[in-house]
Backbone as JSON, one array per atom type, in Angstrom:
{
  "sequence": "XXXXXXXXXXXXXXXXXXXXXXXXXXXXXXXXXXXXXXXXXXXXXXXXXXXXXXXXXXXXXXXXXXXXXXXXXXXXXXXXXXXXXXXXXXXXXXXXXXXXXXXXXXXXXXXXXXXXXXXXXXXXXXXXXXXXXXXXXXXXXXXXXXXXXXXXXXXXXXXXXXXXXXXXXXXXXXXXXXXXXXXXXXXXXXXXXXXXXXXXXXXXXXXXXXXXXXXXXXXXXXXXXXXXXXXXXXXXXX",
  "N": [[32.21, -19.29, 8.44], [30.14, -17.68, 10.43], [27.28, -18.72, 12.5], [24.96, -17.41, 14.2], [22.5, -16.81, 16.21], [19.75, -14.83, 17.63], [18.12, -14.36, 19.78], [15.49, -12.5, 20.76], [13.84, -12.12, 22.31], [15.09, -13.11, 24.65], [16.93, -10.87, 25.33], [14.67, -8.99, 25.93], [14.96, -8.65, 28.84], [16.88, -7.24, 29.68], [16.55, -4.69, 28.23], [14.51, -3.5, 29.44], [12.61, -0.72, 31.16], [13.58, 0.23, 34.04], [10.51, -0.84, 35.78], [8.55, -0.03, 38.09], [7.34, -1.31, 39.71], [7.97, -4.7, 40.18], [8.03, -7.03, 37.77], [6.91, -10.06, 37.25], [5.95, -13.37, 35.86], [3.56, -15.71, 36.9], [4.5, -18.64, 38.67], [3.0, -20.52, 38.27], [1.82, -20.68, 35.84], [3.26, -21.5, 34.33], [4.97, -24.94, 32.8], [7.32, -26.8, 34.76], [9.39, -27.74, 33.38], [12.23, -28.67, 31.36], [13.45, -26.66, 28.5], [14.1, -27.67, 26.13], [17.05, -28.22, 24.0], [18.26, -26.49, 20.73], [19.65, -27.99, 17.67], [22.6, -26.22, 15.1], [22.53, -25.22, 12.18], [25.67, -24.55, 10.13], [25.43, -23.68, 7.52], [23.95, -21.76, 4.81], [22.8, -23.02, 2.15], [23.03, -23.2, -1.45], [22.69, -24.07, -5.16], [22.35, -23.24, -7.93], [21.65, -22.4, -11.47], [19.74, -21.18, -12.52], [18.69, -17.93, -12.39], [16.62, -15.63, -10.99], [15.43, -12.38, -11.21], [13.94, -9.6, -9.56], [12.03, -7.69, -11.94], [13.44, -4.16, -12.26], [12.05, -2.66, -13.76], [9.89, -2.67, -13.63], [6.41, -1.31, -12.75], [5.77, -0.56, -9.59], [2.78, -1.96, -8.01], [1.92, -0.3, -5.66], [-0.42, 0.02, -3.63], [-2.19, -2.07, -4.68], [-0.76, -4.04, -3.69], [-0.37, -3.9, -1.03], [-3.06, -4.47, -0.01], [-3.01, -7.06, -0.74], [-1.53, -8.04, 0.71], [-2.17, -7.89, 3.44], [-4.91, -8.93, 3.7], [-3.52, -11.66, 3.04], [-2.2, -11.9, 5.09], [-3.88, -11.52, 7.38], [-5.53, -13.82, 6.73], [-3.25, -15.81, 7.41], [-3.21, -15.46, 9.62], [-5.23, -16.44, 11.2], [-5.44, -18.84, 10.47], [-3.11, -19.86, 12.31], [-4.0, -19.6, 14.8], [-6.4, -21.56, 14.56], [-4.52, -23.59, 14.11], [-2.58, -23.94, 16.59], [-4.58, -23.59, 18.65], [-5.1, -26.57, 18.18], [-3.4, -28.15, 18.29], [-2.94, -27.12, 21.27], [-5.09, -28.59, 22.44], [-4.07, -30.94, 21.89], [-2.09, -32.18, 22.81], [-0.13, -33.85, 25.24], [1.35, -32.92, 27.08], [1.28, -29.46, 27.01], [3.54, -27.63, 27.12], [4.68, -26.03, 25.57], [2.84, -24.18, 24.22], [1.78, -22.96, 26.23], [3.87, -21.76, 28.01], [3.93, -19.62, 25.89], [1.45, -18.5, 25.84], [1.4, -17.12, 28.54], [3.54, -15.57, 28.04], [2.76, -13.91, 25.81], [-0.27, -12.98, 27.23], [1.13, -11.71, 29.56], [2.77, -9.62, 28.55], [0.66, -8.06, 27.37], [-1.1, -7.44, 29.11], [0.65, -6.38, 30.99], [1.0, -4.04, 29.42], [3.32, -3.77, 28.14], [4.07, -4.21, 25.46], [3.87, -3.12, 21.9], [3.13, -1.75, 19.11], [2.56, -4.26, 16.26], [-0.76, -4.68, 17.92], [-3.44, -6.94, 19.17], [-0.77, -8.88, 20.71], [-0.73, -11.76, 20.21], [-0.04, -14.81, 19.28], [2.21, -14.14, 17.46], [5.83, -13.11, 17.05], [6.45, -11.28, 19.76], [6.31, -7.32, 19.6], [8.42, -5.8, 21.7], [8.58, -3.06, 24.08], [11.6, -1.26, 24.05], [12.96, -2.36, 21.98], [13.96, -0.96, 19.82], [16.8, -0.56, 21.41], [17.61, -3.34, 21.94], [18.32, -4.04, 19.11], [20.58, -1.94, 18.61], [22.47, -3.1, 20.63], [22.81, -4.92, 19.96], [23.81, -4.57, 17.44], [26.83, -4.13, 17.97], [27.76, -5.86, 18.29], [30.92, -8.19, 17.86], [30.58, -10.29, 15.84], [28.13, -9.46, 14.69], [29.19, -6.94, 13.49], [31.28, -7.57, 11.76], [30.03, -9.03, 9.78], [28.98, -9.82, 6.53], [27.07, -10.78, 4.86], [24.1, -10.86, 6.05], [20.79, -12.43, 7.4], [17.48, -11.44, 8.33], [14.67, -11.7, 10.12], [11.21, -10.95, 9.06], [9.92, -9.19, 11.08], [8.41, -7.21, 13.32], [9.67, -6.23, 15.46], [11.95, -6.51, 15.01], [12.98, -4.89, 13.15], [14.6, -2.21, 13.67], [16.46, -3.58, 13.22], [17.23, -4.74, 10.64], [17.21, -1.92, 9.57], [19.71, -1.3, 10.57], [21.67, -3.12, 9.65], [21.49, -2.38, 7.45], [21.96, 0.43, 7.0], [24.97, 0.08, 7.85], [26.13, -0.66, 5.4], [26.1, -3.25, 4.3], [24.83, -6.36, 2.96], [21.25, -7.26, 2.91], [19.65, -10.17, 3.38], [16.41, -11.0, 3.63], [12.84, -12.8, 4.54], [9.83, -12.68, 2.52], [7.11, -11.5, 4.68], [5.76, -14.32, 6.51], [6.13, -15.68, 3.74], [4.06, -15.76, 1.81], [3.86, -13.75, -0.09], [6.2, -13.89, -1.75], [9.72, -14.89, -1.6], [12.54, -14.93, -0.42], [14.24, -11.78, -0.01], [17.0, -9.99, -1.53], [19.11, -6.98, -0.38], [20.59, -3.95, -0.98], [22.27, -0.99, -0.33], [23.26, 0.45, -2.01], [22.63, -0.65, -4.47], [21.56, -0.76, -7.8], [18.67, -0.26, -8.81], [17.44, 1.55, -6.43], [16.54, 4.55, -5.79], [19.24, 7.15, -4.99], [18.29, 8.8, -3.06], [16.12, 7.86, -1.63], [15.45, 7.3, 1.55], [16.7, 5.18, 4.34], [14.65, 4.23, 5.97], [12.83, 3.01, 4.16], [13.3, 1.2, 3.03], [13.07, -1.26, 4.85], [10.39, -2.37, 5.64], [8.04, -4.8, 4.59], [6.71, -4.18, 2.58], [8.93, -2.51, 0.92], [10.35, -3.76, 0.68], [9.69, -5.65, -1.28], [9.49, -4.39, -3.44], [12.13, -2.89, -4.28], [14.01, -5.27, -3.58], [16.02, -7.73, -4.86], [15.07, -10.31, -5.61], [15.16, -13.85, -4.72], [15.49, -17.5, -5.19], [14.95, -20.7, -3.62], [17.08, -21.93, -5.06], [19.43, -20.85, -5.7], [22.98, -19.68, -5.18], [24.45, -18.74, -1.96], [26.19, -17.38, 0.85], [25.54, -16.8, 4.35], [26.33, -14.82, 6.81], [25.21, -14.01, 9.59], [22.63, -15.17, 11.28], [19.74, -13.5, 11.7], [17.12, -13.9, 14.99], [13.61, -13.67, 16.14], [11.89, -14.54, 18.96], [9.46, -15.72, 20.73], [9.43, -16.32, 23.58], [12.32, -17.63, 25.46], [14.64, -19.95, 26.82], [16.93, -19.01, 29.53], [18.81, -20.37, 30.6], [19.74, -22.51, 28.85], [19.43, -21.01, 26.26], [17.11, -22.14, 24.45]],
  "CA": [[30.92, -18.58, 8.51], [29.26, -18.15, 11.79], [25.76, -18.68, 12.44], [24.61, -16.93, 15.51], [20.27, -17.04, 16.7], [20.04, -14.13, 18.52], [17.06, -14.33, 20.4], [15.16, -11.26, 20.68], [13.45, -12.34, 24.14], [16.54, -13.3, 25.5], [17.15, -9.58, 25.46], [14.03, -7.95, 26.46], [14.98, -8.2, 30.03], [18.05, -6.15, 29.51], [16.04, -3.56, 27.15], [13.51, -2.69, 29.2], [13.31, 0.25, 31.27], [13.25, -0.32, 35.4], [9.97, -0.77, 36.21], [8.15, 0.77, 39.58], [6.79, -2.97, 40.14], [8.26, -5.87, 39.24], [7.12, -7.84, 36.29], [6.47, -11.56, 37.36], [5.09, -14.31, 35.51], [3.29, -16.43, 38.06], [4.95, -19.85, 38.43], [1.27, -21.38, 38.14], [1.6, -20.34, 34.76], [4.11, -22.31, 33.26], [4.99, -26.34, 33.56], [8.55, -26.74, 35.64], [9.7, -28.4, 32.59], [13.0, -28.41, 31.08], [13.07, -26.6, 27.22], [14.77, -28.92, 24.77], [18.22, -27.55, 23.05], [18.26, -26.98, 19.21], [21.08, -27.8, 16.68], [21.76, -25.04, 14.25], [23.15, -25.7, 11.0], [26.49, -23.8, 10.08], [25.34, -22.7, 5.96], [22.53, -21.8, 4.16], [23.37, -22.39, 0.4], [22.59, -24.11, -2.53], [22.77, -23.98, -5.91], [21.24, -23.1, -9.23], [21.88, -22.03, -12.74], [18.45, -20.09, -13.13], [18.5, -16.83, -11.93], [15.39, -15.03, -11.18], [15.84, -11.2, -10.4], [12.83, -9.08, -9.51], [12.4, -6.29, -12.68], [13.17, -3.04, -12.14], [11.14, -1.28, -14.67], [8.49, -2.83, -13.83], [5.94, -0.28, -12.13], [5.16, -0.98, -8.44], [1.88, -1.23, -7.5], [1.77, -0.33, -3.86], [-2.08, -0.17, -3.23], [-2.51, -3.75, -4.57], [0.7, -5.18, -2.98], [-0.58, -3.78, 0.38], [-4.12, -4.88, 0.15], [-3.05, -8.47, -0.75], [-0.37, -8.63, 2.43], [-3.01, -7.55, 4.47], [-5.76, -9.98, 3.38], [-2.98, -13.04, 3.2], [-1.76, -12.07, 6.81], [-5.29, -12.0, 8.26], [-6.47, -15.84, 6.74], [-2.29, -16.73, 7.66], [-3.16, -15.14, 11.61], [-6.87, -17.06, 11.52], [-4.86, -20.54, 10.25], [-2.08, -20.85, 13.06], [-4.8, -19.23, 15.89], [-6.53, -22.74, 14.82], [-3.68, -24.78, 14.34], [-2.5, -23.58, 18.14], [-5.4, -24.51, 19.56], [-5.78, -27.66, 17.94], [-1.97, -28.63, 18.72], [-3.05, -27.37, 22.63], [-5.7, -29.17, 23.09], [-4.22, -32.65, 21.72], [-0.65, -32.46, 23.28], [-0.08, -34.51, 26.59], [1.87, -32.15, 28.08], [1.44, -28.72, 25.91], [4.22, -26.55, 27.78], [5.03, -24.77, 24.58], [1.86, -23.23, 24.1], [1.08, -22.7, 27.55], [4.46, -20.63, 27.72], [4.03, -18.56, 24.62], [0.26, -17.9, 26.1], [1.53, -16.97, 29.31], [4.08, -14.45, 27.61], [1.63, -12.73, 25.16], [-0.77, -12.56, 28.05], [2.01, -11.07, 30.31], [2.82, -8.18, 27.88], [-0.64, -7.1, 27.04], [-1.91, -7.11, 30.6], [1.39, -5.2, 31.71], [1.31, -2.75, 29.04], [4.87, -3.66, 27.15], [3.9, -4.26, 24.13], [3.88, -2.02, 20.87], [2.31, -2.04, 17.38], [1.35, -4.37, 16.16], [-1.02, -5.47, 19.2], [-2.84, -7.66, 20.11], [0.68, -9.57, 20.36], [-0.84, -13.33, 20.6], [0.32, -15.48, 17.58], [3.47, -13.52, 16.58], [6.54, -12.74, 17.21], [5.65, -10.06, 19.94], [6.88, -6.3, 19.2], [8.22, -5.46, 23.02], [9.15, -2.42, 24.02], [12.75, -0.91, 23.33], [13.29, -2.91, 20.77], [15.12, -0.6, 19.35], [17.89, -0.85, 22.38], [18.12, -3.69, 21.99], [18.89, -3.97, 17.96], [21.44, -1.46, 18.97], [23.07, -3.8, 21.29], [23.38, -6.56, 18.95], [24.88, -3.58, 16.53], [28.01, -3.48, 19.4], [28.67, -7.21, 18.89], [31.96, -7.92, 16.82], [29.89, -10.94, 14.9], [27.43, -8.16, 13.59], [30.23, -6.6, 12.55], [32.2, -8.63, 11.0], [29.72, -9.95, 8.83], [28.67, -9.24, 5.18], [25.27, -10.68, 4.69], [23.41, -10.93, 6.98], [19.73, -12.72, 6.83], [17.0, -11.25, 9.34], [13.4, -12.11, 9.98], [10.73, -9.72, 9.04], [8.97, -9.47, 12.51], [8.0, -5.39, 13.25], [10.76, -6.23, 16.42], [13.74, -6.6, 14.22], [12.58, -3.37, 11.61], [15.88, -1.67, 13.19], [18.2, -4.57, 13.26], [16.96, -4.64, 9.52], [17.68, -0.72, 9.4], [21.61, -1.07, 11.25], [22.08, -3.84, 8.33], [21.32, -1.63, 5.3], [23.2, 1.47, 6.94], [26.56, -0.17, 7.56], [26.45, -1.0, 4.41], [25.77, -5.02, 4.22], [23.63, -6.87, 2.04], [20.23, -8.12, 3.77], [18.66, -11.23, 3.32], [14.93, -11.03, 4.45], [11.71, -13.33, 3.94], [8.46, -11.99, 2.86], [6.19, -12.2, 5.89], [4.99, -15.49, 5.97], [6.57, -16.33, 2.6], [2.82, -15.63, 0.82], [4.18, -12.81, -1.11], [7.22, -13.66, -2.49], [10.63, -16.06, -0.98], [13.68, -14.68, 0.07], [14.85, -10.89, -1.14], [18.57, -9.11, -1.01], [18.73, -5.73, -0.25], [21.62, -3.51, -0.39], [21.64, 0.58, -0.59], [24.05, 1.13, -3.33], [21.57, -1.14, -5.6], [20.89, 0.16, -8.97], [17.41, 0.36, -8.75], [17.15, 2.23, -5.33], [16.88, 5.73, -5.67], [20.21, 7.98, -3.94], [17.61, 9.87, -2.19], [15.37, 7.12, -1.27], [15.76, 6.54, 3.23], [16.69, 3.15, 4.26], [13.73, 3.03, 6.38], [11.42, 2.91, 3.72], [13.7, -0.44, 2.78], [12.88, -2.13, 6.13], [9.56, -3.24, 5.68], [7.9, -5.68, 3.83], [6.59, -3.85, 1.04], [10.26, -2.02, 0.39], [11.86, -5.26, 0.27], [8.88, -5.99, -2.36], [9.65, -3.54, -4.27], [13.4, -2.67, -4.58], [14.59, -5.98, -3.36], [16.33, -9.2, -5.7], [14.22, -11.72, -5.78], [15.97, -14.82, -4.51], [15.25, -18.45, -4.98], [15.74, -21.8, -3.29], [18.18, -22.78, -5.82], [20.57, -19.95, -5.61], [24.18, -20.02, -4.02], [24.75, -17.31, -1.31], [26.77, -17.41, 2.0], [24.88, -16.25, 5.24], [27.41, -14.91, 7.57], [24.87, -13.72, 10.22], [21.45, -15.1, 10.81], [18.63, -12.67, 13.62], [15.37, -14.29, 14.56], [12.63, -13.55, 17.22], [10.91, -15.48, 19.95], [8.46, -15.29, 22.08], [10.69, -17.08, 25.03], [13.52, -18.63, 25.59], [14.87, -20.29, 28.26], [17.75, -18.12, 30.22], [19.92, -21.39, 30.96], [19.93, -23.48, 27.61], [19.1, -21.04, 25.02], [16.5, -23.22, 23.7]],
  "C": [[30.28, -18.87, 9.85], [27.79, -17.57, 11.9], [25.47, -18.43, 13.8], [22.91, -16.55, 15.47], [20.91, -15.88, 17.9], [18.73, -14.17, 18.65], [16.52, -13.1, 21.27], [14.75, -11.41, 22.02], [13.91, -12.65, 25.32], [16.77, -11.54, 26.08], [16.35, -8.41, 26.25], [14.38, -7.44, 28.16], [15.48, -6.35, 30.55], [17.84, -4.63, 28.85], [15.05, -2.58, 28.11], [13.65, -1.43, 30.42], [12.42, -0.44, 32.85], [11.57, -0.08, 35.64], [9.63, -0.22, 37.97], [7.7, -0.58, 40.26], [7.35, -3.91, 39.74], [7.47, -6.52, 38.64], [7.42, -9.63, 37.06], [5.57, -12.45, 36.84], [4.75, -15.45, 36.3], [3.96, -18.26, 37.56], [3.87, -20.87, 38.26], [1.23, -21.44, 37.22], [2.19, -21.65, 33.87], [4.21, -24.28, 34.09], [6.78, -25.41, 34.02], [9.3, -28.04, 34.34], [10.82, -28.06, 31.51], [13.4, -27.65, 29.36], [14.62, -27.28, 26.52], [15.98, -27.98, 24.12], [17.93, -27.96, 21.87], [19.38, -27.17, 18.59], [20.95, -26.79, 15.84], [23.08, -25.47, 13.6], [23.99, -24.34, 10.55], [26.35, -23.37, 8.23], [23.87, -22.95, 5.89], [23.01, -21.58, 2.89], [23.22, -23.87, -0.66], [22.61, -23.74, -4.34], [22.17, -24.14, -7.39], [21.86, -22.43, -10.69], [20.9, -21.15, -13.42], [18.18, -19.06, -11.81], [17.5, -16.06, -11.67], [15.05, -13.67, -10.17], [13.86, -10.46, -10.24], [13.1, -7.93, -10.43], [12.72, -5.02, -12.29], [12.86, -2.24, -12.49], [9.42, -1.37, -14.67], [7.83, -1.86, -12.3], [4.8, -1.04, -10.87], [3.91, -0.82, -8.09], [1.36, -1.49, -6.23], [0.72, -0.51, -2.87], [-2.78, -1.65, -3.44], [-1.8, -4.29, -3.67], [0.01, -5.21, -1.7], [-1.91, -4.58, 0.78], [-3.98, -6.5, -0.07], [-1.99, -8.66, 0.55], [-1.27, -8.66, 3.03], [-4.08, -8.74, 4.78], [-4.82, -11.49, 3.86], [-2.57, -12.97, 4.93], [-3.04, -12.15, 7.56], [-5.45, -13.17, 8.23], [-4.69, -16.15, 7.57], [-2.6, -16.93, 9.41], [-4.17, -16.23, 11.69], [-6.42, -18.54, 11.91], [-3.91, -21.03, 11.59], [-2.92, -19.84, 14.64], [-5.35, -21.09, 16.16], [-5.36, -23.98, 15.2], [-2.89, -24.97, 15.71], [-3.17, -24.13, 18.85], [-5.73, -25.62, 19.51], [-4.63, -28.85, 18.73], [-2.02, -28.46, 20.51], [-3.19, -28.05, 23.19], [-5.21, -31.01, 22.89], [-2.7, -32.76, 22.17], [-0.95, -33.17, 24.59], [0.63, -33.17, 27.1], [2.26, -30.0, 27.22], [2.39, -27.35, 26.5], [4.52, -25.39, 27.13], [3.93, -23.53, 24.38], [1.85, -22.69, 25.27], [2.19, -21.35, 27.72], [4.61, -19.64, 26.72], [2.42, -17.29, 25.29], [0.65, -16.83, 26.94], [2.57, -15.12, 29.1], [3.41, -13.37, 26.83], [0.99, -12.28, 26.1], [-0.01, -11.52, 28.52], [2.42, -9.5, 29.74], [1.62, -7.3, 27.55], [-1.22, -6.78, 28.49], [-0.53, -5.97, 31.3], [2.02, -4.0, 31.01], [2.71, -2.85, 28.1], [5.01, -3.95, 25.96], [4.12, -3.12, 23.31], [3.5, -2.75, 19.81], [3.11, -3.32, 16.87], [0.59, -5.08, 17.24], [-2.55, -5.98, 18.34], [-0.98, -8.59, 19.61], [0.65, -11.24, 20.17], [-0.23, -13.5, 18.8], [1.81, -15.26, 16.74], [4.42, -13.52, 17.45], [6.1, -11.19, 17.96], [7.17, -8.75, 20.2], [7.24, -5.71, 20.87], [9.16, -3.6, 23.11], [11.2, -1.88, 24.35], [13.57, -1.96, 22.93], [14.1, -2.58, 20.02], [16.66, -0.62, 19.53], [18.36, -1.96, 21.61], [18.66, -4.44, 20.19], [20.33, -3.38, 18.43], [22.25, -2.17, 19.31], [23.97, -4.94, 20.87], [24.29, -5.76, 17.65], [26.54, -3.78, 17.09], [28.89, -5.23, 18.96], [29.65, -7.38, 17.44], [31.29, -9.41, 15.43], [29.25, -9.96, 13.87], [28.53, -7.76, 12.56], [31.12, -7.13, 11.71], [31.31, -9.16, 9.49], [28.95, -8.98, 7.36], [27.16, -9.57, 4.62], [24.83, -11.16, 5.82], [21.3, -11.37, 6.82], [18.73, -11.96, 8.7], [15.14, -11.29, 9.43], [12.89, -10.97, 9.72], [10.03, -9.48, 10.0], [9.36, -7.6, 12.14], [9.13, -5.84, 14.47], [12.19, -5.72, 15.24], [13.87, -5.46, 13.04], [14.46, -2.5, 12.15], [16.85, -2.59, 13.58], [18.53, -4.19, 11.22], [17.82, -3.29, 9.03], [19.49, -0.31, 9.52], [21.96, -2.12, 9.96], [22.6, -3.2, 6.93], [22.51, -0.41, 5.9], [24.39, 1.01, 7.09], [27.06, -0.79, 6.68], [26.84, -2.61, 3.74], [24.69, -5.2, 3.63], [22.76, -7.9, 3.36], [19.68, -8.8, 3.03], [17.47, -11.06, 4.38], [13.38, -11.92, 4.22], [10.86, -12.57, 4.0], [7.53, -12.42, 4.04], [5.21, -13.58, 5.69], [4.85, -16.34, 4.96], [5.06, -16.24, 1.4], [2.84, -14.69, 0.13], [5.05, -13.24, -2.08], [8.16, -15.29, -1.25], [11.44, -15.27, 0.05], [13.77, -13.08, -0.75], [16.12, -10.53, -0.67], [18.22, -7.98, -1.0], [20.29, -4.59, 0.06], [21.67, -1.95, -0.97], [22.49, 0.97, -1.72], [23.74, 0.08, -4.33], [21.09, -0.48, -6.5], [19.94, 0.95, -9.0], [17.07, 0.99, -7.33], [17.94, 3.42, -5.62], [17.73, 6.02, -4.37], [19.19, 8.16, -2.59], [16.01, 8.95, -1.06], [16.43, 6.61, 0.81], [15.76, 5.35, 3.79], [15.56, 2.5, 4.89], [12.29, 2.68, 5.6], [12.06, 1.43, 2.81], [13.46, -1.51, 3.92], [11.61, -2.72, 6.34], [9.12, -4.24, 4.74], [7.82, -5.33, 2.25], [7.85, -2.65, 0.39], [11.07, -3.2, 0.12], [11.12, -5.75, -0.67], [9.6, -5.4, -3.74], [10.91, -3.06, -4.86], [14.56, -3.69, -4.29], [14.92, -7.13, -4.39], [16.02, -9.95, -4.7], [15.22, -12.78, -5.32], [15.3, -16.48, -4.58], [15.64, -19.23, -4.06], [17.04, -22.45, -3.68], [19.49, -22.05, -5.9], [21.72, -20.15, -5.1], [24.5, -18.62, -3.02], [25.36, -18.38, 0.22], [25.9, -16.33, 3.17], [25.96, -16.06, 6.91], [26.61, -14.65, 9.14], [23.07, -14.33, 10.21], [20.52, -14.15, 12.61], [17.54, -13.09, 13.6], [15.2, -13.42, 15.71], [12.48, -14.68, 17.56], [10.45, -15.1, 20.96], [9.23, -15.54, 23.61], [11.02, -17.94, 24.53], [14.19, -18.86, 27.0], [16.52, -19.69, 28.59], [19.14, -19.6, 30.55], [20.63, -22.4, 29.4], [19.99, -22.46, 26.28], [17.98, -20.67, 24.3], [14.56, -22.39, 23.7]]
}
């Protein structure tokens, strides 16, 4: 099983479309400070004896569901705005923030952003995004693999989308995990209407709604995992 981090910001370079100016983030900006390599753990799996599917007769209700995402993602944005600044201001050397700032800044002041903006705090949505899903479509890992787990960031909506059409089961978390855990998602699923379009399975509240439920305790194999990040460093990775 191979576990591949594909780093969405790694990519944007390559995605975006030649500018008339170059894009420069001033070296004033950032420290000159080396970013740290991560280990990455080769399974995700565990095991359980209690099953716990999401019903399918039970009748969605889409106007609540939405109005409570909405609400929990506002207090979740409010909570790690503070906990950011609190973690800024008490770090000795706070390079992480400073480069995440420096990148949100950088996209909203030069325009490359996309919905949802502002982009501070998140995983930011850059433009052709879509490219570069595509791109990562091309690689023989993608292919190769059978489930596949992928963040729910509005970036990765068509990595999400190339998942479900070539016919692979997605693993996806609810945003922020304050809905729900983990769901599967795969288009020749009982309860998903024939006629139903995969991209109305790609967001949060389709993976609410027509997705199995998944626990912690479950056993599953993760042959592919896709995140986001704000930056990453071009030499390490990391």
């Amino acid at each position: 099983m191979l576990l591949l981090n594909i780093y969405i910001a790694l990519i944007t370079l390559s995605c975006l479309p030649p500018p008339s100016t170059a894009y420069t983030i001033p070296q004033s900006h950032l420290f000159p400070t080396r970013l740290p390599s991560r280990g990455h753990h080769s399974r995700f799996s565990a095991t359980n004896t209690n099953n716990e599917n999401t019903p399918s007769d039970t009748t969605f209700d889409e106007t609540g569901y939405e109005t409570d995402r909405l609400a929990k993602d506002a207090i979740a944005m409010d909570e790690m705005k503070k906990v950011a600044d609190e973690e800024y201001a008490r770090l000795r050397t706070p390079w992480k923030w400073r480069i995440r700032r420096s990148v949100w800044d950088f996209m909203e002041e030069n325009d490359i952003a996309q919905f949802p903006r502002p982009v501070h705090h998140r995983i930011p949505n850059f433009l052709n995004a879509d490219l570069a899903a595509e791109n990562l479509a091309t690689l023989p890992e993608f292919q190769s693999a059978t489930l596949v787990k992928v963040n729910p960031d509005t970036p990765q909506r068509r990595v999400r989308h190339l998942v479900l059409s070539s016919n692979k089961t997605l693993l996806t978390p609810q945003p922020r995990l304050r809905t729900g855990f983990f769901s599967t998602l795969h288009k020749n699923n009982d309860n998903i209407p024939p006629a139903l379009p995969i991209e109305a399975l790609t967001n949060s509240k389709g993976a609410a709604q027509y997705g199995k439920s998944v626990t912690l305790y479950e056993s599953y194999n993760v042959d592919l995992v896709v995140v986001g990040s704000t930056a990453v460093c071009p030499k390490t990775g990391a």
